[in-house]
DRENTIVEX-749278 format. One record per atom (N, C-alpha, C, O): residue in three letters; y, z, x. Coordinates in pm, whole numbers, plus 50000, padded with zeros to 5 digits. Each point is the difference from the previous one (the first is absolute). Example, Ala and Ser with C-alpha at 12.3 -4.5 7.8 and 13.67 -1.06 7.14 Angstrom:
<nodes>
Ala494315078051319;Ala501195000049911;Ala501205000050090;Ala499985006650104;Ser501074986249861;Ser501195000650082;Ser501095007349923;Ser501115001750051;
</nodes>
This chain:
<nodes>
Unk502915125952097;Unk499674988849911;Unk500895000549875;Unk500155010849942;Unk500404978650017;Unk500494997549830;Unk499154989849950;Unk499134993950063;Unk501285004649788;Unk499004993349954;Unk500834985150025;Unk501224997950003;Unk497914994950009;Unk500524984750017;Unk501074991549921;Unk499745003149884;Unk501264988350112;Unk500244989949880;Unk499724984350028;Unk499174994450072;Unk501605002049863;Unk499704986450007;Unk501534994549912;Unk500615006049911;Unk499704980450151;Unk501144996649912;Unk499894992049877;Unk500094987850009;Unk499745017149894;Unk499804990049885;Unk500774994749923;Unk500375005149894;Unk499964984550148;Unk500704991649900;Unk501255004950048;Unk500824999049909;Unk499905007750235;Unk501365004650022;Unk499725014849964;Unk500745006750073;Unk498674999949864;Unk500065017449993;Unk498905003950063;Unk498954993849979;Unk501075014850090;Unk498915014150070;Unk499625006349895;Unk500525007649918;Unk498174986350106;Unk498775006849959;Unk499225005750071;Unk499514996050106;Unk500255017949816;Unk498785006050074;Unk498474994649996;Unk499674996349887;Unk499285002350216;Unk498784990549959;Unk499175014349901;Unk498794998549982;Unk501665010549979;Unk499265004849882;Unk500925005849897;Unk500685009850030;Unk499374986049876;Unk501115001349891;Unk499135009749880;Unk498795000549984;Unk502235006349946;Unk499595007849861;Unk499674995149901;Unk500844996549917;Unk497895002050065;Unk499994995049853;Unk500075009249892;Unk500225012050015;Unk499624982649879;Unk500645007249827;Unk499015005149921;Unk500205010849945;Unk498634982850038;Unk499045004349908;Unk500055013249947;Unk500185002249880;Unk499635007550215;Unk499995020649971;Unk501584995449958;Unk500295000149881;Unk500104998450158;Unk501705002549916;Unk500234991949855;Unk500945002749925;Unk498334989650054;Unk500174996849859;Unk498545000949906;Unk499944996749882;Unk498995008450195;Unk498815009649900;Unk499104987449997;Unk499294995949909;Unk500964998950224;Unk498204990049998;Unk499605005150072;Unk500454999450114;Unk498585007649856;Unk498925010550092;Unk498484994950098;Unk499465002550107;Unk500294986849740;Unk498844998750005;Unk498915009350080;Unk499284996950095;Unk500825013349846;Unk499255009150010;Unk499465004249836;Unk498884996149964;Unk501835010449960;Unk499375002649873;Unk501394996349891;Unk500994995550056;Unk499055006049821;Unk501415001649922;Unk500415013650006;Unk501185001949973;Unk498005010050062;Unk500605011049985;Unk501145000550164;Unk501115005350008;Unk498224988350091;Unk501084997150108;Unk501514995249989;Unk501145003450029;Unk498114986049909;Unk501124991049947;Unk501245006849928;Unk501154999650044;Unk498495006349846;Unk501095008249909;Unk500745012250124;Unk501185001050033;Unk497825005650008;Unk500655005650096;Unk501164998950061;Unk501015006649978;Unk498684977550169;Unk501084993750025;Unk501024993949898;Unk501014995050049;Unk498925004949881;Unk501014988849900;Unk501015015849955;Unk501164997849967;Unk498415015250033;Unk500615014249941;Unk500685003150158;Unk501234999850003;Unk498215002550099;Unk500365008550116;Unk500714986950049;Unk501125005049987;Unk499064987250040;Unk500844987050082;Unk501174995349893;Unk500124991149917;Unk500775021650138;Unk501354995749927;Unk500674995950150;Unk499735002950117;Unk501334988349814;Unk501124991450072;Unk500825011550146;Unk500574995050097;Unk499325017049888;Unk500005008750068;Unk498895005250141;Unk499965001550122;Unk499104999649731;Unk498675002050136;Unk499564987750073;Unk499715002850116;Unk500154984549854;Unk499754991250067;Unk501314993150115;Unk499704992550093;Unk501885012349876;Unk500714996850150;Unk499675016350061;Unk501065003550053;Unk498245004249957;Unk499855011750090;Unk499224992750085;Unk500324997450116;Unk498284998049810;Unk498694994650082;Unk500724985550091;Unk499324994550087;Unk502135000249877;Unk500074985650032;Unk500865005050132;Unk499994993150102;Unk500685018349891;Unk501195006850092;Unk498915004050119;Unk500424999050115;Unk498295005149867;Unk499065004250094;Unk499684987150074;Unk500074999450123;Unk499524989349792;Unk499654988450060;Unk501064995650116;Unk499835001550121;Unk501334992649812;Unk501255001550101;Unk499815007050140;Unk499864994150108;Unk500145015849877;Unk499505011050104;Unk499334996350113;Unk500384999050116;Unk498194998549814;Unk499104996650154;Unk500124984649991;Unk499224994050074;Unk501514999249858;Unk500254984850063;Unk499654991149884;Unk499904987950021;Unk499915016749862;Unk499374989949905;Unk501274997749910;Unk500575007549920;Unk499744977150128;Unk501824997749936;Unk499844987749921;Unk500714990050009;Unk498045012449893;Unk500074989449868;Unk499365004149947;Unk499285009150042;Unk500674984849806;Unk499285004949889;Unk499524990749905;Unk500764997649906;Unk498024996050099;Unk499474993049903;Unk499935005849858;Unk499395010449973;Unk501324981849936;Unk499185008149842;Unk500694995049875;Unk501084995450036;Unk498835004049886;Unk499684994149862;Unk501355002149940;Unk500305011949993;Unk500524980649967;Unk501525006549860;Unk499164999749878;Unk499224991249966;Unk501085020649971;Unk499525000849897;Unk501155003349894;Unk501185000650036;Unk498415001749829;Unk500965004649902;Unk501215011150029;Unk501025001349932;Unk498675005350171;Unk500825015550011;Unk500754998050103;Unk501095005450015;Unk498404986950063;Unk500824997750142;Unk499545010650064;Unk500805006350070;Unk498144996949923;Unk499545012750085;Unk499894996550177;Unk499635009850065;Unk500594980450001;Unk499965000650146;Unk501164998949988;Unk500565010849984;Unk500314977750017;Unk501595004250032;Unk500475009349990;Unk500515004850101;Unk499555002949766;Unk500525010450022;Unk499255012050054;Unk500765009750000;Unk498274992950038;Unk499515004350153;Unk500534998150104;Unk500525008650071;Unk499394975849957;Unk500614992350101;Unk501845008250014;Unk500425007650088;Unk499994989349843;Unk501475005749975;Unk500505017050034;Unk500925005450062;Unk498034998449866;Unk500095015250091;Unk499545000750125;Unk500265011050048;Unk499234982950016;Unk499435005850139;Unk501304995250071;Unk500515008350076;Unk500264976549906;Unk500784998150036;Unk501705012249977;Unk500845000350089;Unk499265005749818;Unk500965007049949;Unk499585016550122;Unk500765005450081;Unk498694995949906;Unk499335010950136;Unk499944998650086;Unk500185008850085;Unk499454976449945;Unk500045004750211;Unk500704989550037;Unk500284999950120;Unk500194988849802;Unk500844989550026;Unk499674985650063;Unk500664991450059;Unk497695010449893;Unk499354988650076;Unk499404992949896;Unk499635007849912;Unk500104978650059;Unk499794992949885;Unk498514994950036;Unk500024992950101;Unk499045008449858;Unk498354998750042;Unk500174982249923;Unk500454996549891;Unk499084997150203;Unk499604984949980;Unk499024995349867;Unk498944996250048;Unk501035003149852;Unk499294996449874;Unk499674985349974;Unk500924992249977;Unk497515002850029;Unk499864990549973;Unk499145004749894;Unk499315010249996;Unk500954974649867;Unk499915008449867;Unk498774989349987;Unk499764991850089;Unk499415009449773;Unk499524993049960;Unk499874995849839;Unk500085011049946;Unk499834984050001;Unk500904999549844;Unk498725007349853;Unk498845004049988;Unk501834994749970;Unk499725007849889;Unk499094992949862;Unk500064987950020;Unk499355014049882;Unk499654992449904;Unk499284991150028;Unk499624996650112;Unk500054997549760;Unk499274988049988;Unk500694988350090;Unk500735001650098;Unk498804984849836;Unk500944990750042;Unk501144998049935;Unk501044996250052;Unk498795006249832;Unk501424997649890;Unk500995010950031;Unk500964998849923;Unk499205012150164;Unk500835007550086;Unk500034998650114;Unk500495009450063;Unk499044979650009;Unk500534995450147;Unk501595000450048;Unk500485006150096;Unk500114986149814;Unk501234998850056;Unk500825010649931;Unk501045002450062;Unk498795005149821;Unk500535010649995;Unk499905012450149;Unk500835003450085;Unk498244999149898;Unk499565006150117;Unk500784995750140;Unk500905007450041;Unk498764980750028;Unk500754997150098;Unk501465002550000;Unk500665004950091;Unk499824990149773;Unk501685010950012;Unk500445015850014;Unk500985006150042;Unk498024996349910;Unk500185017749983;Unk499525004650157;Unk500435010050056;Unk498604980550002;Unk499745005450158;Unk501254994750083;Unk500535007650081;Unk499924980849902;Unk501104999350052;Unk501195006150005;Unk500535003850104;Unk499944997349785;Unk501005009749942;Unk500095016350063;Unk501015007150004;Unk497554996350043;Unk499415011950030;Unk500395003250153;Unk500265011050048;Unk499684974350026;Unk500125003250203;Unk498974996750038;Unk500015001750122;Unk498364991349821;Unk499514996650068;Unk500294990450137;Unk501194996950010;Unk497984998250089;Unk500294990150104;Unk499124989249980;Unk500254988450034;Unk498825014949919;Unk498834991749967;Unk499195000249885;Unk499665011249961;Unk500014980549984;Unk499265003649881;Unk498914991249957;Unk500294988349974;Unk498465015550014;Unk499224991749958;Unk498874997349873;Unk499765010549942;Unk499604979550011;Unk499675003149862;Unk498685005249955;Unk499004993450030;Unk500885016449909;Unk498915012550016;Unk498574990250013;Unk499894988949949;Unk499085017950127;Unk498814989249965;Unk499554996349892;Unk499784988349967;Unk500045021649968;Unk498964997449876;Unk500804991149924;Unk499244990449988;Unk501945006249945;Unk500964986249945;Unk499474992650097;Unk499154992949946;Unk500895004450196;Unk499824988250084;Unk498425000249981;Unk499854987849987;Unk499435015150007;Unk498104999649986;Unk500364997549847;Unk500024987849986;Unk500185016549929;Unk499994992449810;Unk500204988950048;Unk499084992949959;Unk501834998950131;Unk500634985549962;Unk498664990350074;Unk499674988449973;Unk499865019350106;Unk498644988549999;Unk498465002949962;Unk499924996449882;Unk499045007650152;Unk498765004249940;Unk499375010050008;Unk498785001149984;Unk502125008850047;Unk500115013750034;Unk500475013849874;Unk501145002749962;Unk497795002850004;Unk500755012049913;Unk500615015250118;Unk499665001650117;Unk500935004049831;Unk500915009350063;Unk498855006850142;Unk500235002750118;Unk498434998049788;Unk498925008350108;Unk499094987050105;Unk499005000450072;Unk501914989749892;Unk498694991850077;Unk499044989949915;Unk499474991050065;Unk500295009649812;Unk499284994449918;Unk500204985449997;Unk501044994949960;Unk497914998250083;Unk500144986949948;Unk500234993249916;Unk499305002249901;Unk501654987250084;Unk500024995549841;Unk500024985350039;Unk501034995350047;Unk497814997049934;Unk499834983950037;Unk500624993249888;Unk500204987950006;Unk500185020549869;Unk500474990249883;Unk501915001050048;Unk500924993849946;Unk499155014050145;Unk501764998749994;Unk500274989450098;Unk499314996850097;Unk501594999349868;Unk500994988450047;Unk500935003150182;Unk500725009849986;Unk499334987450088;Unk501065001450118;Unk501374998850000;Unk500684991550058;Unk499855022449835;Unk501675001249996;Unk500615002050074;Unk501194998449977;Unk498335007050178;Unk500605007550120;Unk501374987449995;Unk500935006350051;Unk499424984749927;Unk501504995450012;Unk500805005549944;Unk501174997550030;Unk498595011749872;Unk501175009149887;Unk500065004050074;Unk500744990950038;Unk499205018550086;Unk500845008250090;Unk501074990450057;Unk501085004150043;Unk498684987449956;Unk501304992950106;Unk501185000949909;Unk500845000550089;Unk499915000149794;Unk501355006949947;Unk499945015450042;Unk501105004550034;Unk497965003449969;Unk499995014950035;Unk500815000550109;Unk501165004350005;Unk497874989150121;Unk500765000550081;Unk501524995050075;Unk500695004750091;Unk499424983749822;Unk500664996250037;Unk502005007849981;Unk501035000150068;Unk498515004849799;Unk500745011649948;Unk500415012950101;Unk501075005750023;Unk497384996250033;Unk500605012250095;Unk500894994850140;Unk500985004850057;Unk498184982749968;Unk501384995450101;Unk501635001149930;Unk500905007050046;Unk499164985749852;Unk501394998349941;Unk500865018049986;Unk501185003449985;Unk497535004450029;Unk500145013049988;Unk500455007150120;Unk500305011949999;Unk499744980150110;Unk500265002050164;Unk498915006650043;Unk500165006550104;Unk498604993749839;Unk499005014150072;Unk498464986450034;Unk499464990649941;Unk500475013950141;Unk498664998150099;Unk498294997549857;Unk499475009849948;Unk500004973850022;Unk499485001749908;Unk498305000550078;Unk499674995050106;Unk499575012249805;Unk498594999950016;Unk499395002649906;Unk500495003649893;Unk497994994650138;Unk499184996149940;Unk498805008949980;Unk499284998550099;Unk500025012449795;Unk499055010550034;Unk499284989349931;Unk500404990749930;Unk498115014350117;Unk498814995649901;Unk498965010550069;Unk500145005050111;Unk498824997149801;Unk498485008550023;Unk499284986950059;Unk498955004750045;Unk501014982649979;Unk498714995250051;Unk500704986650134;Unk500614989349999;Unk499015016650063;Unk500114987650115;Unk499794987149981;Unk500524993550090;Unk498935000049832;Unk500034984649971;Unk501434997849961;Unk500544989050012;Unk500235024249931;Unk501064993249918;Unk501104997150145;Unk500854991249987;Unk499085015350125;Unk500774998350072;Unk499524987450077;Unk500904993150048;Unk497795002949973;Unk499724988150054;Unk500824986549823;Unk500884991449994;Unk498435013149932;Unk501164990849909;Unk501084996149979;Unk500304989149951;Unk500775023750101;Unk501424999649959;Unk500284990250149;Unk501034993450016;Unk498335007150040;Unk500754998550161;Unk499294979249979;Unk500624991850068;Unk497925001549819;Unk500054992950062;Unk500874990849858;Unk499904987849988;Unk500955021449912;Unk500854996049916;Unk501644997950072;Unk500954992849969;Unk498865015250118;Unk501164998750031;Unk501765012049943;Unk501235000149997;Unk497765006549976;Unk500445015549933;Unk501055001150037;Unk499914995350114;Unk501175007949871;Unk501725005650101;Unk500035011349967;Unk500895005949939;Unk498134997950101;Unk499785022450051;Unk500414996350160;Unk499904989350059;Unk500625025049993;Unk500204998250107;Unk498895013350054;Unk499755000350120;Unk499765008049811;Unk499275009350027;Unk498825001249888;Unk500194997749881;Unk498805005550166;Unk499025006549923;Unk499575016049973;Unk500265007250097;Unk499294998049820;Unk499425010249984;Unk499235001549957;Unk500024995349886;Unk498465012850157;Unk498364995749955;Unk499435015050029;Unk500455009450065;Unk498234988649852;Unk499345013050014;Unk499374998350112;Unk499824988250031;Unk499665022150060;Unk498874998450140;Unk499295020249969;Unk500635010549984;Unk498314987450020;Unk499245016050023;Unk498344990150054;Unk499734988049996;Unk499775019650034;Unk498654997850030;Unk499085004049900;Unk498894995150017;Unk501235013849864;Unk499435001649876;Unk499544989849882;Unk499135000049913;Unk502134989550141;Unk500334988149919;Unk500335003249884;Unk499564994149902;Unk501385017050088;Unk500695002049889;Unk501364988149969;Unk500944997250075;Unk498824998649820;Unk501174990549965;Unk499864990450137;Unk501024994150037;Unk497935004650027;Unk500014986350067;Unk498854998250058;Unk499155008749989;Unk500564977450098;Unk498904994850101;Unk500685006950122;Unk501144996750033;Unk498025015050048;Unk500535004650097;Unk500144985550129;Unk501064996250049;Unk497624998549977;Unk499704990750103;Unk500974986449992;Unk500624995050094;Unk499314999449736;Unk500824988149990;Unk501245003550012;Unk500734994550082;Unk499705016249829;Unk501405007550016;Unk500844999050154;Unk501184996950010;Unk497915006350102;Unk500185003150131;Unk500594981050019;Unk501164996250021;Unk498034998149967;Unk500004983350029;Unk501654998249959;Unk500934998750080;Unk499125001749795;Unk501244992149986;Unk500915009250021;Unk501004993450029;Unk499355020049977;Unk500875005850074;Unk500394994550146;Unk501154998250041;Unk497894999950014;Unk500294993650130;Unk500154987350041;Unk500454996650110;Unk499074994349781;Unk500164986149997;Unk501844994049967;Unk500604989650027;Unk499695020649916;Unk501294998149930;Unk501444999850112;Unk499655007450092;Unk501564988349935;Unk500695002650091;Unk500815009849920;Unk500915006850048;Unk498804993549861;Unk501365005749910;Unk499495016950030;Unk498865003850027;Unk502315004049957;Unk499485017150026;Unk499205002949851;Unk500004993849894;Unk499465016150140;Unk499545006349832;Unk499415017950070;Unk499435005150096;Unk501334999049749;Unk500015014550016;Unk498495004249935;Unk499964999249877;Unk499005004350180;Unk498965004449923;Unk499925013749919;Unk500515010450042;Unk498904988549857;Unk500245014949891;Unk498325001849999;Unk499004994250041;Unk501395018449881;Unk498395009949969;Unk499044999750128;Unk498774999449994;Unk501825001050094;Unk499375000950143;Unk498905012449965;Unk498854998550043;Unk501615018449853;Unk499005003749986;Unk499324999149898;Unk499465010549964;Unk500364980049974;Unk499404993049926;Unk499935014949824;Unk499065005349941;Unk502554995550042;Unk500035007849925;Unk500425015550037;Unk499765008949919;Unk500714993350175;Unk500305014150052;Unk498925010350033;Unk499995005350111;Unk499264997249811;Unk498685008250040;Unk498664998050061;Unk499185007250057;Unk500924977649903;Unk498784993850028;Unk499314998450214;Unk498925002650054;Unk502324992349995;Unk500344998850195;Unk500715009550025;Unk501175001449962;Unk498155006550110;Unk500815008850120;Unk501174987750069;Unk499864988350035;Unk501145020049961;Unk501224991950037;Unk499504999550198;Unk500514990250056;Unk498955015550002;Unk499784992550146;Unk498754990349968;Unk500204991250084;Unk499235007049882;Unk499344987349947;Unk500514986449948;Unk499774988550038;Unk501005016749861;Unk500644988149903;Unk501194995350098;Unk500304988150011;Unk500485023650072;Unk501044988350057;Unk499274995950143;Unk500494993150088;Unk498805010349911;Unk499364995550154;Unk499364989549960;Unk499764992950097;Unk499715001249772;Unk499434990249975;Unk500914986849946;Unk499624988250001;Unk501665016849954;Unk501244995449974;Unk500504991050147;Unk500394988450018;Unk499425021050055;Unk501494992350126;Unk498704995950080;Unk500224994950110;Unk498765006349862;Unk498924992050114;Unk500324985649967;Unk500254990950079;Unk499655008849752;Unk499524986249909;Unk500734991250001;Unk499664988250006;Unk502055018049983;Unk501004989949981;Unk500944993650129;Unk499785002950117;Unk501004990549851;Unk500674993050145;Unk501115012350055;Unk500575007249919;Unk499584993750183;Unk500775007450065;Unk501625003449972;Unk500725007250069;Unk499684984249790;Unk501364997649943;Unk499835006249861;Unk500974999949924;Unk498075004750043;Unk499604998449848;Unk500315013149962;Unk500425006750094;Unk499485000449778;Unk500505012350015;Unk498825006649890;Unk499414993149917;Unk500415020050101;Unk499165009949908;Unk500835006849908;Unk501105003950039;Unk498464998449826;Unk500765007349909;Unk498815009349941;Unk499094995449931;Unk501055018550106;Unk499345009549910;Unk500625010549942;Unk500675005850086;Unk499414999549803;Unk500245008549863;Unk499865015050099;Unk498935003550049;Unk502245003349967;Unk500585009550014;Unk500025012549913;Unk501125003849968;Unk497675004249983;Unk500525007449922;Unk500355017850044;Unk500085007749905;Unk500074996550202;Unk501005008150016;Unk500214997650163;Unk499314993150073;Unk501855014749961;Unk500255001250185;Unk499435002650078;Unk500384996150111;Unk498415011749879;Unk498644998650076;Unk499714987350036;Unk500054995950116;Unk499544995449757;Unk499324989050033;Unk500714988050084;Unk499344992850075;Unk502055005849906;Unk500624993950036;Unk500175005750142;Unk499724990650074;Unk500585019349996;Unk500265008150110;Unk498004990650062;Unk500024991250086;Unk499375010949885;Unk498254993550044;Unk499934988250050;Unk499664995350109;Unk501014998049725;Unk499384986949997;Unk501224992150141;Unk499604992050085;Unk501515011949906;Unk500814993350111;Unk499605005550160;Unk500154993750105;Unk499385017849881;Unk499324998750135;Unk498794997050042;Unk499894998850122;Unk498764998849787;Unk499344992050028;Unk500354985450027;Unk499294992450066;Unk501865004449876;Unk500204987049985;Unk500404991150118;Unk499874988050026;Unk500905027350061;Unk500684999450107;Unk498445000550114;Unk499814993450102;Unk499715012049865;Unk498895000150104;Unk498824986550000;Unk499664993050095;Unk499875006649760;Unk499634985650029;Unk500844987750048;Unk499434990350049;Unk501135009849945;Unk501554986250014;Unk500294998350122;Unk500394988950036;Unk499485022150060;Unk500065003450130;Unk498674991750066;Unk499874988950051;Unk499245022349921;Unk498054995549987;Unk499924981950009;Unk499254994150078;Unk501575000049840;Unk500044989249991;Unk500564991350087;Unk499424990450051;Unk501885013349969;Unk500854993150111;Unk499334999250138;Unk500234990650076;Unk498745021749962;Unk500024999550133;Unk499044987249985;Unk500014990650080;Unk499185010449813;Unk498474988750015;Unk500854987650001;Unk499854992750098;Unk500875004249827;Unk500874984949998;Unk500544998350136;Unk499714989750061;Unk501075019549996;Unk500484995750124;Unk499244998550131;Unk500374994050101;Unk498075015149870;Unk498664993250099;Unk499614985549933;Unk499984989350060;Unk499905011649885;Unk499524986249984;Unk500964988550014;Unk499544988749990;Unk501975013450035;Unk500504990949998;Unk499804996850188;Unk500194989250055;Unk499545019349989;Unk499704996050182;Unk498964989149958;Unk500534990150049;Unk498345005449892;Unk499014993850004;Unk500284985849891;Unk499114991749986;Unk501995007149953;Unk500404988549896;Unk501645002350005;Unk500755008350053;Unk499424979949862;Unk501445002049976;Unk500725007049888;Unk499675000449882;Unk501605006450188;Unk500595013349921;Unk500124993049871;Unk499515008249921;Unk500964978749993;Unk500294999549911;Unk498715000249909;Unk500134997949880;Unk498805004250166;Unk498634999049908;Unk500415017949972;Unk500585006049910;Unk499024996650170;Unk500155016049994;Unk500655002949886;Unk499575005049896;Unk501944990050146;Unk500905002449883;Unk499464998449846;Unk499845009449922;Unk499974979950058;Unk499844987349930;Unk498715000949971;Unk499774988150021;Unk498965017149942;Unk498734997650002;Unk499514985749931;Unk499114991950022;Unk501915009549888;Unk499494987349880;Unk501294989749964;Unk499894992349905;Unk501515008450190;Unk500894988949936;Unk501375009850040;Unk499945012150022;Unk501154980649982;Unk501235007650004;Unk500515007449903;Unk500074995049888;Unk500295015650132;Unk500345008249862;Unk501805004050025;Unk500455005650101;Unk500404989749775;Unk501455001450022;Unk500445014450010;Unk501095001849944;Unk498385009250112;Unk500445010749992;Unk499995003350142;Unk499094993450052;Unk501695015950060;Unk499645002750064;Unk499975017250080;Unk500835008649972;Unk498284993150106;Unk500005012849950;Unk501145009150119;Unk500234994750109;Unk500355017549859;Unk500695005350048;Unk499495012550078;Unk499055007449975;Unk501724992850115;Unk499715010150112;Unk500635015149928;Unk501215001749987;Unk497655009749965;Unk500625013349997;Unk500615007950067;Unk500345010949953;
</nodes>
C-alpha cells in the first residue's frame, strides 16, 4: 500500500497533507504548550519532521507565512538535503489590511496555491474568528474577490478557508472565484457544525482540504479523527493534520493508508449495484482526480 494522491489543480497531492499549527505554537491545548512549540520548532526541527513526511508519502504542506518565514525556510532546507521540494499550499497572514501584503511574500516564497486564512474570510460576513454571531454586521464576503484575484495574477491556485459551512454554501451562491476550499470537520464540533459541515463539504463540486480533523491535536485519537475525516468527505478531497514529530507522521500516513484502502473497496462494491460515477462523485463532480499509488 502507499498513501493515495489526487491531482490538484495539475500537482500530486497526497490525500493527507501536513498541517502547521505544532510548528508555529497553536496547540490549543494550554499556553504553556504553546510557548513550548513556538521555542522547540525551529526552521531546522520542523524540515526534519517535513523530510519524515516526504518519506512515508506525505508531499505537501499546509501552513501559515508568517513574519520569519519560518516554513519556507524549513521548506528550503529539506529541499537543500535530499533534493526534493515538498509541495506548499500557503494560507495568508494578518488581518485584512495585510492580505495582499501577505499574498506577495507567499508568492515570492514558492507557494502553488494559496488561500485566504478563515478567520479574515468569517470577519467579512457575521462570523467572529470562533464562530460568534454578529446579526449587526454587514455581508463583506465580496472584499475577498481582489484577494483573490491577486493570487491568480500571482500564478498560484486561489482558495478560500472559513470555520463555518454556510460560508461555503454563500461563497458558491455569490459566485466566489475560489477554486478550492478549506474548512474545519471533527465530530467534537470544534471550530465547526460536524453534521452541517459534512452537507456542504459534499454538496460542493469544488475540492476542499479539511483541517482540525483532531479537533486540536489532543483532543481525537488520530484513528478516529481520520477515519471520520475520509468517511465524511468526497473521495477527491484531502485531510490536513499537524505533524508534531516523525512518529506521528510515520502513524498518521499509515492509518491513512489503511482507511483509504477500507474505503475504496466499499465504493467499488457498491458501484456493482449503482453507477460508478455516484460512487465517485457522492454529491457532484469534483475537478481533481485521484491518482493511482
Amino acid at each position: 500500500m502507499s498513501l493515495p494522491r489526487v491531482d490538484f489543480f495539475g500537482q500530486e497531492v497526497s490525500r493527507l497533507i501536513c498541517g502547521s499549527n505544532p510548528f508555529l505554537g497553536y496547540s490549543y491545548r494550554s499556553a504553556a504548550h504553546s510557548k513550548w512549540q513556538r521555542r522547540y520548532f525551529t526552521p531546522e526541527r520542523i524540515s526534519e519532521v517535513l523530510e519524515k513526511c516526504l518519506e512515508v508519502g506525505i508531499n505537501t504542506l499546509i501552513g501559515n507565512m508568517d513574519d520569519d518565514r519560518t516554513l519556507p525556510r524549513a521548506l528550503n532546507l529539506v529541499e537543500r538535503r535530499i533534493g526534493k521540494r515538498m509541495n506548499w499550499i500557503a494560507y495568508t497572514h494578518g488581518g485584512a489590511e495585510r492580505q495582499e501584503e501577505s499574498i506577495r511574500m507567499i508568492s515570492d516564497d514558492g507557494a502553488f496555491a494559496c488561500y485566504i486564512q478563515g478567520g479574515v474570510v468569517d470577519s467579512q460576513f457575521q462570523y467572529e474568528y470562533v464562530g460568534r454571531l454578529r446579526l449587526d454586521k454587514p455581508n463583506t464576503l465580496q472584499r475577498v474577490r481582489p484577494w483573490l484575484s491577486l493570487i491568480r495574477e500571482k500564478q498560484m491556485i486561489p482558495g478560500l478557508g472559513t470555520h463555518r459551512h454556510q460560508i461555503i454554501q454563500l461563497a458558491e451562491e455569490m459566485g466566489i472565484e475560489n477554486e478550492f476550499f478549506v474548512t474545519t470537520l471533527n465530530f467534537l464540533n470544534f471550530y465547526c457544525s460536524y453534521a452541517e459541515a459534512v452537507q456542504a463539504i459534499r454538496k460542493t463540486s469544488k475540492p476542499v482540504i479539511v483541517i482540525k480533523t483532531l479537533a486540536g491535536s489532543a483532543r481525537v485519537r488520530p484513528q478516529d479523527g481520520l477515519t471520520m475525516a475520509f468517511t465524511a468527505i468526497k473521495p477527491k478531497d484531502i485531510v490536513a493534520v499537524g505533524m508534531e514529530n516523525e512518529e506521528s507522521a510515520q502513524e498518521n500516513a499509515h492509518l491513512a493508508e489503511e482507511i483509504i484502502a477500507g474505503l475504496d473497496i466499499s465504493w467499488s462494491l457498491e458501484t456493482r449495484t449503482s453507477h460508478p460515477e455516484d460512487a465517485q462523485h457522492p454529491k457532484g463532480q469534483s475537478p481533481v482526480r485521484a491518482i493511482d499509488g
